[in-house]
PDB file of N, CA, C and O in Angstrom:
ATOM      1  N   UNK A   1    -116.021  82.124 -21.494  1.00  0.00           N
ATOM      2  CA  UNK A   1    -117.181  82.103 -20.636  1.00  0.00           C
ATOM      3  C   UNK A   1    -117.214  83.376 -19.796  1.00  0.00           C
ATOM      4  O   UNK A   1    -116.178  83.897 -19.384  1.00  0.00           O
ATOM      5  N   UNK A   2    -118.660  83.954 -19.508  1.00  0.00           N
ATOM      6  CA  UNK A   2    -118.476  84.711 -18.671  1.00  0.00           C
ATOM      7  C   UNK A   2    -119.265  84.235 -17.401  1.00  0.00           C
ATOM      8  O   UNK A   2    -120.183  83.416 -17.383  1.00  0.00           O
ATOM      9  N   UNK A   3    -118.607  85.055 -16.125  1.00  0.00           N
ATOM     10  CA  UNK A   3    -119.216  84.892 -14.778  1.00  0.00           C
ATOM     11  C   UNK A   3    -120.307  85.977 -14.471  1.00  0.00           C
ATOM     12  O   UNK A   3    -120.170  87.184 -14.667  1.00  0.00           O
ATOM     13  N   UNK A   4    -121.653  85.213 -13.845  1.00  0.00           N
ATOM     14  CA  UNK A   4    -122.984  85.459 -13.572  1.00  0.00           C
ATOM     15  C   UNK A   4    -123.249  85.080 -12.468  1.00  0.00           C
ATOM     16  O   UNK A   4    -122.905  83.966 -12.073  1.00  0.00           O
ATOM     17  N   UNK A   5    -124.074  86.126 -11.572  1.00  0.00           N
ATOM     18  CA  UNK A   5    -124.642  86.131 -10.500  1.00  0.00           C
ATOM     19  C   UNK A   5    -125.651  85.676 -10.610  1.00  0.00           C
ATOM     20  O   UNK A   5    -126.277  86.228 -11.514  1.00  0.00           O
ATOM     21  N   UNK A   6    -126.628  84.246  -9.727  1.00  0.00           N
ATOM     22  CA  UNK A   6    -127.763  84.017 -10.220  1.00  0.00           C
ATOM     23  C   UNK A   6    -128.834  83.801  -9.414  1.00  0.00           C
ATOM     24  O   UNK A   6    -128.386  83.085  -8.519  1.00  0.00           O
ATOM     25  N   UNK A   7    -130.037  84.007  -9.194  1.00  0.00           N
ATOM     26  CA  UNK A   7    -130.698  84.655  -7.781  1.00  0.00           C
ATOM     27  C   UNK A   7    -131.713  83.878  -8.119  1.00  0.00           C
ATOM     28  O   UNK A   7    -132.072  83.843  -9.296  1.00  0.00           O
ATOM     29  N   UNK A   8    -132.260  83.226  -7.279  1.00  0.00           N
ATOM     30  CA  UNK A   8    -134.002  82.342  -7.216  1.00  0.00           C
ATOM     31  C   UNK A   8    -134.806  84.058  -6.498  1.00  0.00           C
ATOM     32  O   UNK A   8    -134.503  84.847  -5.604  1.00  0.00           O
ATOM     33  N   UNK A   9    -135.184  84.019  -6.846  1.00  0.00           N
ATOM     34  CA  UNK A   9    -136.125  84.921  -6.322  1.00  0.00           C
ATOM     35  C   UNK A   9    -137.689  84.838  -6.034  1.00  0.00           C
ATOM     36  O   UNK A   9    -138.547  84.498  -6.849  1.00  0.00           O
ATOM     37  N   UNK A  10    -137.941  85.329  -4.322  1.00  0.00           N
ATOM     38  CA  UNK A  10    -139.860  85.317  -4.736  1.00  0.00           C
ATOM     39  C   UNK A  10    -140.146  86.821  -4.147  1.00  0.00           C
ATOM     40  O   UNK A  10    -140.096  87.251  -2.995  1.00  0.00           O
ATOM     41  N   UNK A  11    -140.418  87.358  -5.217  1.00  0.00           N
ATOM     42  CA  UNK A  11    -141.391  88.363  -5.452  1.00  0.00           C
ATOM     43  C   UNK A  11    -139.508  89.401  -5.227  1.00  0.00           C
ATOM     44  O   UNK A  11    -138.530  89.111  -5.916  1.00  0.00           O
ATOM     45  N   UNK A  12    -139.505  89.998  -4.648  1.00  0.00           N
ATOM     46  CA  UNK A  12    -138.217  91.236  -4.853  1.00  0.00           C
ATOM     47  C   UNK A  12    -137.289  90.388  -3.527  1.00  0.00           C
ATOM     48  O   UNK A  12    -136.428  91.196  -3.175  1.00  0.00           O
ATOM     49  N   UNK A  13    -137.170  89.214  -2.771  1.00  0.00           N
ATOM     50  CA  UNK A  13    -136.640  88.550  -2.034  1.00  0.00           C
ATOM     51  C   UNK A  13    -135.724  87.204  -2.535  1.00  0.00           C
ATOM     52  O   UNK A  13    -136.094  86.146  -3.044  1.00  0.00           O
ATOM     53  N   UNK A  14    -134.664  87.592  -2.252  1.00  0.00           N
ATOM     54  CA  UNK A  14    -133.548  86.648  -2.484  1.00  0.00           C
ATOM     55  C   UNK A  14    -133.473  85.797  -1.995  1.00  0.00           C
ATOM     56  O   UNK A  14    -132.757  85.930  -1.003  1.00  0.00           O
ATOM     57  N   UNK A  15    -134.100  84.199  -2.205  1.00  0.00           N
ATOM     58  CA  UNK A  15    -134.081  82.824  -1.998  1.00  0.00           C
ATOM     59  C   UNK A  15    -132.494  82.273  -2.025  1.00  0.00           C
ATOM     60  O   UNK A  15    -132.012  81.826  -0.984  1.00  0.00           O
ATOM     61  N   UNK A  16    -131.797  82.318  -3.117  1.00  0.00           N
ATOM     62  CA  UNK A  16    -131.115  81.524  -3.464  1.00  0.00           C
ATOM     63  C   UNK A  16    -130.303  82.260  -4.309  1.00  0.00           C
ATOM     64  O   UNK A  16    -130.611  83.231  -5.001  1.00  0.00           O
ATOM     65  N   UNK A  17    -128.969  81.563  -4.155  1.00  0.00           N
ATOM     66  CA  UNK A  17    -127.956  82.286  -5.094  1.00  0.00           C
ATOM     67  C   UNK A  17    -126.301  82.022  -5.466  1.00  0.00           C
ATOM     68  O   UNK A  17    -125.442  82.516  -4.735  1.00  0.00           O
ATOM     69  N   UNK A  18    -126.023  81.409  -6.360  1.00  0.00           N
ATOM     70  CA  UNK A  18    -125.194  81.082  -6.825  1.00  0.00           C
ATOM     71  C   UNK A  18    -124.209  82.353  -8.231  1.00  0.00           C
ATOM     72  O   UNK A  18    -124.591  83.285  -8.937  1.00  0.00           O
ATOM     73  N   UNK A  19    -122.846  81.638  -8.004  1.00  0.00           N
ATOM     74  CA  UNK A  19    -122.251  81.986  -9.276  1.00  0.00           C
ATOM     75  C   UNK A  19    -121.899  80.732 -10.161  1.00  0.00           C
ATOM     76  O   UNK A  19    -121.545  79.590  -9.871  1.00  0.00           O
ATOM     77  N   UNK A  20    -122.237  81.673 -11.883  1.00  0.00           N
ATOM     78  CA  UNK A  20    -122.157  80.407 -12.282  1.00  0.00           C
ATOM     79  C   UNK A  20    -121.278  80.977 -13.894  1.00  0.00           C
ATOM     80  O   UNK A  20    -121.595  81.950 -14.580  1.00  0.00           O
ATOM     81  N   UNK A  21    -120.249  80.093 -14.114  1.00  0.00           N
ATOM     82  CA  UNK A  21    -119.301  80.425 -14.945  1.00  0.00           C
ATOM     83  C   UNK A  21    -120.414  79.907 -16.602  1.00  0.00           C
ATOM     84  O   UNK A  21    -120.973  78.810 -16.610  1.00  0.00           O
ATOM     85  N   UNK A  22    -120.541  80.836 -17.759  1.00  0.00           N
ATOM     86  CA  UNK A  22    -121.716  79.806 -18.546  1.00  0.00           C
ATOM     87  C   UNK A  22    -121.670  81.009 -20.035  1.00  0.00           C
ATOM     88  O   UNK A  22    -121.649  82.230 -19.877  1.00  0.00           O
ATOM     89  N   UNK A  23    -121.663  80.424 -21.212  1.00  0.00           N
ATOM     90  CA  UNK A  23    -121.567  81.334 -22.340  1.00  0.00           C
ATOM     91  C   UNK A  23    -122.568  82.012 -22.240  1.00  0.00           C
ATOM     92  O   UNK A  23    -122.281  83.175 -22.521  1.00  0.00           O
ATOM     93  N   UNK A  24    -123.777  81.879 -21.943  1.00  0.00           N
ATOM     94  CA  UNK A  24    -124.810  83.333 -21.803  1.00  0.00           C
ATOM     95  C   UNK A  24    -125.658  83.211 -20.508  1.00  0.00           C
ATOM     96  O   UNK A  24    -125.811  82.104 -19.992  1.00  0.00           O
ATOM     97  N   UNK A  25    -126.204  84.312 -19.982  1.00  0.00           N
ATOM     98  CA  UNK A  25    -127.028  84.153 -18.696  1.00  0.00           C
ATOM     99  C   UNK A  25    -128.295  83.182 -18.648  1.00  0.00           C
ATOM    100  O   UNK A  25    -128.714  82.844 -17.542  1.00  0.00           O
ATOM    101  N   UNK A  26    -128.972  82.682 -19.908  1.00  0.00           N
ATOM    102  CA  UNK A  26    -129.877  82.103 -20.404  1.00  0.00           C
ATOM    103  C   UNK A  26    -129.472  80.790 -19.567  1.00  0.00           C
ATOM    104  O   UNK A  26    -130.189  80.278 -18.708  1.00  0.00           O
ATOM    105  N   UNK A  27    -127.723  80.156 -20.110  1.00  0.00           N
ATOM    106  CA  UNK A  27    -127.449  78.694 -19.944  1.00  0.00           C
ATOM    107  C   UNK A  27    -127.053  78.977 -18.111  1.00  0.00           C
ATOM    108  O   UNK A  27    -127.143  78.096 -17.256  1.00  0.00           O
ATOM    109  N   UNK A  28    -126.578  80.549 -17.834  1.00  0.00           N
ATOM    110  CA  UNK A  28    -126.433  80.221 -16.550  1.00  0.00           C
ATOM    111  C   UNK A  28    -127.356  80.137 -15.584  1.00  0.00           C
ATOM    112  O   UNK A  28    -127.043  79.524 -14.563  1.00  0.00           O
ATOM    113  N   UNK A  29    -128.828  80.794 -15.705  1.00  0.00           N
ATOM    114  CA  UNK A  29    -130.298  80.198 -14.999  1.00  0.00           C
ATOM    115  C   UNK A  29    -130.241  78.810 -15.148  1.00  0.00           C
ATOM    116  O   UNK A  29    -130.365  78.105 -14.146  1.00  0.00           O
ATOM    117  N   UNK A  30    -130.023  78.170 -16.570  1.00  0.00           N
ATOM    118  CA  UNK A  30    -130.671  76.583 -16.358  1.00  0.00           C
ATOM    119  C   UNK A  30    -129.627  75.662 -15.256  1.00  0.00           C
ATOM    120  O   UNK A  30    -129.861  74.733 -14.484  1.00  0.00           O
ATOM    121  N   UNK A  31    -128.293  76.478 -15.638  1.00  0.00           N
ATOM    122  CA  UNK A  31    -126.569  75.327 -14.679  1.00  0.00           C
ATOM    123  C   UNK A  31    -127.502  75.892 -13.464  1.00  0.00           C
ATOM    124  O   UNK A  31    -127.800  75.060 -12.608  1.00  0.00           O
ATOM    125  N   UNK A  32    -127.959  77.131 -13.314  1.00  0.00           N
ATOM    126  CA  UNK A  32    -127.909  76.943 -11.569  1.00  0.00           C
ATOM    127  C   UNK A  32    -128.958  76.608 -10.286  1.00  0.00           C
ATOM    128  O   UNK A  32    -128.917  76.334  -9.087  1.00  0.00           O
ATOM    129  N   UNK A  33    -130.131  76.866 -11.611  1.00  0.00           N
ATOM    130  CA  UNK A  33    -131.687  76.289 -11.191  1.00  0.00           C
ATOM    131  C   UNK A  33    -131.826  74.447 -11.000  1.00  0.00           C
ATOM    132  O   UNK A  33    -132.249  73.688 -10.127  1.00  0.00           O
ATOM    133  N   UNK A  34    -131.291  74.327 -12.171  1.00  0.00           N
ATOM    134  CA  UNK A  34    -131.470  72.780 -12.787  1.00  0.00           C
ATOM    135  C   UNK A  34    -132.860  72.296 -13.568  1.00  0.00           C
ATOM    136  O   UNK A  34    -133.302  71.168 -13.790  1.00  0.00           O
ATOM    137  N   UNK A  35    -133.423  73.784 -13.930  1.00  0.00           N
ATOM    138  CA  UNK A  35    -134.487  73.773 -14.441  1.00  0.00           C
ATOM    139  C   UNK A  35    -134.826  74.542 -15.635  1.00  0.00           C
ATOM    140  O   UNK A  35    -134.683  75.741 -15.395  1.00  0.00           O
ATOM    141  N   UNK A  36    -135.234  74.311 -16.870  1.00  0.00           N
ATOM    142  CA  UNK A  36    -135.625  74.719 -17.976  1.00  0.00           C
ATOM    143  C   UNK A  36    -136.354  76.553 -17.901  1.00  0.00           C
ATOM    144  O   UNK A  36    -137.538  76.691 -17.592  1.00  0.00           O
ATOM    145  N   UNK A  37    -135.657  77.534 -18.153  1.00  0.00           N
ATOM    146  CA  UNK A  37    -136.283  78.673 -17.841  1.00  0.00           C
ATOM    147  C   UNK A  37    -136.968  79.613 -19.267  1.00  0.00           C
ATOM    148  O   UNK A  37    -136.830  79.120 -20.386  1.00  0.00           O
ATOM    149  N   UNK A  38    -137.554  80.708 -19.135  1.00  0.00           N
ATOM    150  CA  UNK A  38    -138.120  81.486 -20.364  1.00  0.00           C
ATOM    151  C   UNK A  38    -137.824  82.671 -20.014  1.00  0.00           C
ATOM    152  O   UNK A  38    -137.805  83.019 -18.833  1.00  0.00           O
ATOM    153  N   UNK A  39    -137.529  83.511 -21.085  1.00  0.00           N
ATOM    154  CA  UNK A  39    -137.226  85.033 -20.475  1.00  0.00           C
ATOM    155  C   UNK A  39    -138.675  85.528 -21.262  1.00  0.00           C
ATOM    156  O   UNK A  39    -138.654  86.489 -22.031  1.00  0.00           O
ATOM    157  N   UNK A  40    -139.723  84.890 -21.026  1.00  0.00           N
ATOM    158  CA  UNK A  40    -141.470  85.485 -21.258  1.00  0.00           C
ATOM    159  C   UNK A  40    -141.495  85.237 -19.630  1.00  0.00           C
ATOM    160  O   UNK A  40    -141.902  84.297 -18.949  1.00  0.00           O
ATOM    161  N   UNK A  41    -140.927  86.397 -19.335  1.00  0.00           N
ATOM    162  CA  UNK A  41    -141.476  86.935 -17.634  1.00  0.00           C
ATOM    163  C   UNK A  41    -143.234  87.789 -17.309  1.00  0.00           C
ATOM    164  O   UNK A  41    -143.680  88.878 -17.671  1.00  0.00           O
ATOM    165  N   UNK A  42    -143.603  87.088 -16.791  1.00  0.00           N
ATOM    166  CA  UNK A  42    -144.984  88.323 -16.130  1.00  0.00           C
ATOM    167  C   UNK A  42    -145.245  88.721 -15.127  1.00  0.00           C
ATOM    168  O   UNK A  42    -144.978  89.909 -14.945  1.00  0.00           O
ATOM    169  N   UNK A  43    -145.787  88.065 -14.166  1.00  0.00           N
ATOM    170  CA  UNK A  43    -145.575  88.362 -12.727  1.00  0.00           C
ATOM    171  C   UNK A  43    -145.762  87.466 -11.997  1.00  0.00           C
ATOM    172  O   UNK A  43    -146.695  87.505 -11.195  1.00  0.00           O
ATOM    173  N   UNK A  44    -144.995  86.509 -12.074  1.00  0.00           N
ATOM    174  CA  UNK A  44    -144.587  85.120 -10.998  1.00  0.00           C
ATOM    175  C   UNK A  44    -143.939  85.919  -9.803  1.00  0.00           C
ATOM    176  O   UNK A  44    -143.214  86.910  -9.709  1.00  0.00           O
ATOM    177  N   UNK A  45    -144.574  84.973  -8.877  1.00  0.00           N
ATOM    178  CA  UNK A  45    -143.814  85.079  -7.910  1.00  0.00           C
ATOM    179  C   UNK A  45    -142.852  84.778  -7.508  1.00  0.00           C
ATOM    180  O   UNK A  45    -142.232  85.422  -6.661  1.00  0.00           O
ATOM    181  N   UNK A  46    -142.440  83.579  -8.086  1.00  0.00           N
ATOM    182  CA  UNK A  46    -140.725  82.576  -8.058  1.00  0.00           C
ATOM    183  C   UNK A  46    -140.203  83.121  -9.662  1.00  0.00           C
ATOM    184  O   UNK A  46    -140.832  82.894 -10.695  1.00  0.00           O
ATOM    185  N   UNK A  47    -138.969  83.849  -9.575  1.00  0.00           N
ATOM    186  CA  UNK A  47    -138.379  83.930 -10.908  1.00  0.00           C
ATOM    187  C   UNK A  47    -136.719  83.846 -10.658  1.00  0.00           C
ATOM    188  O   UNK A  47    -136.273  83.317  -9.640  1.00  0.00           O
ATOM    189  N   UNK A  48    -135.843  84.431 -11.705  1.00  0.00           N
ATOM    190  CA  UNK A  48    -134.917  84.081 -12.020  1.00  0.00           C
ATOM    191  C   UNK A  48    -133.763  85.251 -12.167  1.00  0.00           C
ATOM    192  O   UNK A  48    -133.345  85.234 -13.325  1.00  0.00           O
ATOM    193  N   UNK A  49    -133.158  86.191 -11.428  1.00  0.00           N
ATOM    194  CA  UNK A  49    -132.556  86.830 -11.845  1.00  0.00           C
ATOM    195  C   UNK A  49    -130.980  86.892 -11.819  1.00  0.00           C
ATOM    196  O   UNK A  49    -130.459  86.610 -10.740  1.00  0.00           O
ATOM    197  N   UNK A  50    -129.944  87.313 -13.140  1.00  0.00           N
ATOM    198  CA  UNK A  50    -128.978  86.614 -13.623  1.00  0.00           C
ATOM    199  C   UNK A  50    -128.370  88.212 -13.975  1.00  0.00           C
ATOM    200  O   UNK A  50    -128.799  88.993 -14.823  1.00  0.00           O
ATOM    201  N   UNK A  51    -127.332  88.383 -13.105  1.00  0.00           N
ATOM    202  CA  UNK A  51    -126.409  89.723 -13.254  1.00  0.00           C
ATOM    203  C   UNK A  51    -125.105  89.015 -13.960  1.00  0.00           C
ATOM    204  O   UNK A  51    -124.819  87.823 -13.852  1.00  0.00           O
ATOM    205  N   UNK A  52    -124.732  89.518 -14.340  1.00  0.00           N
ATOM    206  CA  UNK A  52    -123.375  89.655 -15.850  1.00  0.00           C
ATOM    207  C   UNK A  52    -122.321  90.324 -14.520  1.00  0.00           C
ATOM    208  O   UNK A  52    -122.437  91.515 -14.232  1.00  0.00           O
ATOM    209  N   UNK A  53    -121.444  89.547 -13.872  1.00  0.00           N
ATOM    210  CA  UNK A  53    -120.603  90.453 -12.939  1.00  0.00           C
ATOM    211  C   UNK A  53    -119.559  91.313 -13.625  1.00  0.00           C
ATOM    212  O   UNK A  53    -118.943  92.270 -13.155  1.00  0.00           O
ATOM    213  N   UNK A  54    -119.494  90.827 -14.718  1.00  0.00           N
ATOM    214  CA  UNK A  54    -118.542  91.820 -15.330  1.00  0.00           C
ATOM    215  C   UNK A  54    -118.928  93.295 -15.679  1.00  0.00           C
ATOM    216  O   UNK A  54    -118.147  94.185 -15.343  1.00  0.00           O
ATOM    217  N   UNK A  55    -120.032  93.592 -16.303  1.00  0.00           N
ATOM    218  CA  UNK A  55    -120.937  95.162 -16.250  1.00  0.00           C
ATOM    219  C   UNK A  55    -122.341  95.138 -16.079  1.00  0.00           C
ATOM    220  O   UNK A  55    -123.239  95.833 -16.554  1.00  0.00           O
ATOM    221  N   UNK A  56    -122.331  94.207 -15.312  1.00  0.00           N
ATOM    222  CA  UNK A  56    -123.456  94.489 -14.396  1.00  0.00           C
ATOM    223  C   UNK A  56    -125.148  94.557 -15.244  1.00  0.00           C
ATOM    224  O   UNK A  56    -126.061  95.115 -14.635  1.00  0.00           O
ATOM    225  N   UNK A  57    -125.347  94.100 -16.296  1.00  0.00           N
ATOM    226  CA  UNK A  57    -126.400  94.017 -17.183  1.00  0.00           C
ATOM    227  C   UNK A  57    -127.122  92.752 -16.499  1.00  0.00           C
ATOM    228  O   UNK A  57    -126.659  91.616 -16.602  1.00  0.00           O
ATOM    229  N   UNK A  58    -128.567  93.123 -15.631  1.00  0.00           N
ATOM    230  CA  UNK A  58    -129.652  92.080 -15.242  1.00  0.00           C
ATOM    231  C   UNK A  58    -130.115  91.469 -16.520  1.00  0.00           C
ATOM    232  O   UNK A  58    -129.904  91.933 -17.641  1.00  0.00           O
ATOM    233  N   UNK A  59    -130.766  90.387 -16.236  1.00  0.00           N
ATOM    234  CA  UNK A  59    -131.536  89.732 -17.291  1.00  0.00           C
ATOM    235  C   UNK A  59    -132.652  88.683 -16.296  1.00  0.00           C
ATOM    236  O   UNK A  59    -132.271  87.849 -15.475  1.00  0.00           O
ATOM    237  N   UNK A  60    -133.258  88.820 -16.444  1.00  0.00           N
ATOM    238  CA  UNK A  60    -134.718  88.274 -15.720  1.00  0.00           C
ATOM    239  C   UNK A  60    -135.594  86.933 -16.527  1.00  0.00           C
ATOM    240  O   UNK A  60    -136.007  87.129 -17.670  1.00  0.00           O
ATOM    241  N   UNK A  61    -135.808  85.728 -15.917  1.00  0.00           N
ATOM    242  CA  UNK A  61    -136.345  84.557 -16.302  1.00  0.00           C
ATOM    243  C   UNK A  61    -137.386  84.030 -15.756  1.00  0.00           C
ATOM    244  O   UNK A  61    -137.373  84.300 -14.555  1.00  0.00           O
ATOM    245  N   UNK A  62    -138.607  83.187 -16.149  1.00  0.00           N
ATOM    246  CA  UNK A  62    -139.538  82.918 -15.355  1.00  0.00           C
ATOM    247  C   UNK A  62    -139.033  81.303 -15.157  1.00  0.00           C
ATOM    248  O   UNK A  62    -138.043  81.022 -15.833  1.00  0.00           O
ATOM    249  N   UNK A  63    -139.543  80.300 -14.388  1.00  0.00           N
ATOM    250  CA  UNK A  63    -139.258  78.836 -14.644  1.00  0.00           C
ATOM    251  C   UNK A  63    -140.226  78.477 -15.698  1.00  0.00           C
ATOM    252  O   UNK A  63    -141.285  79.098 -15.791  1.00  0.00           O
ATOM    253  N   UNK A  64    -139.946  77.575 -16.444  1.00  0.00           N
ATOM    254  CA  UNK A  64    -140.952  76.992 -17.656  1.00  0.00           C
ATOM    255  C   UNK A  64    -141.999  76.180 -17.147  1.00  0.00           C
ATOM    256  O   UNK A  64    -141.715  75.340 -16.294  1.00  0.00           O
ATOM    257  N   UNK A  65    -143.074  76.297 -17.512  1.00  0.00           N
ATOM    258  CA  UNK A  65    -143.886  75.345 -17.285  1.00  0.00           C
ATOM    259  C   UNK A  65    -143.541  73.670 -17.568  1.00  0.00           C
ATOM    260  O   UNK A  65    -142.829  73.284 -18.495  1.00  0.00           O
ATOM    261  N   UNK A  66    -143.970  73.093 -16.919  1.00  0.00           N
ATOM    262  CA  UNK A  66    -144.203  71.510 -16.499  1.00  0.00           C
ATOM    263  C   UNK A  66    -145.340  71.557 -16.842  1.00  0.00           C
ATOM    264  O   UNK A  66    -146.168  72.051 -16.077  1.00  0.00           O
ATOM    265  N   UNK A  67    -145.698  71.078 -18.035  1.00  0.00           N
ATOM    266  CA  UNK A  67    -147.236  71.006 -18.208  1.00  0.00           C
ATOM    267  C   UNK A  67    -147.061  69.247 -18.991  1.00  0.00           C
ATOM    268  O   UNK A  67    -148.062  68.634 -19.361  1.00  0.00           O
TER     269      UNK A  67
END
């Protein structure tokens, strides 16, 4: 497993933020949100961002729709 930094974010402001031990940053948005995410980002204002602490590679998520 690797360890990930994982950030609620609204708009470039840091809400929320956990570490979360998880085989890819994908599963570590959902362990730390508790919510189903998409990396089809556009320009939400609430999103998801997930740093790799080991070299530092971002990866960015929107929350999924509830429809």
């Amino acid at each position: 497993m690797k360890a990930y930094r994982v950030e609620e974010m609204d708009r470039h402001s840091v809400v929320a933020g956990r570490s979360i031990n998880a085989n890819t940053p994908w599963v570590a948005a959902e362990m730390a949100t508790g919510s189903e995410v998409t990396n089809a980002r556009g320009d939400e204002r609430r999103w998801i961002r997930v740093t790799n602490e080991a070299d530092g590679v971002v990866n960015r998520y929107a929350f999924k729709d509830r429809r």
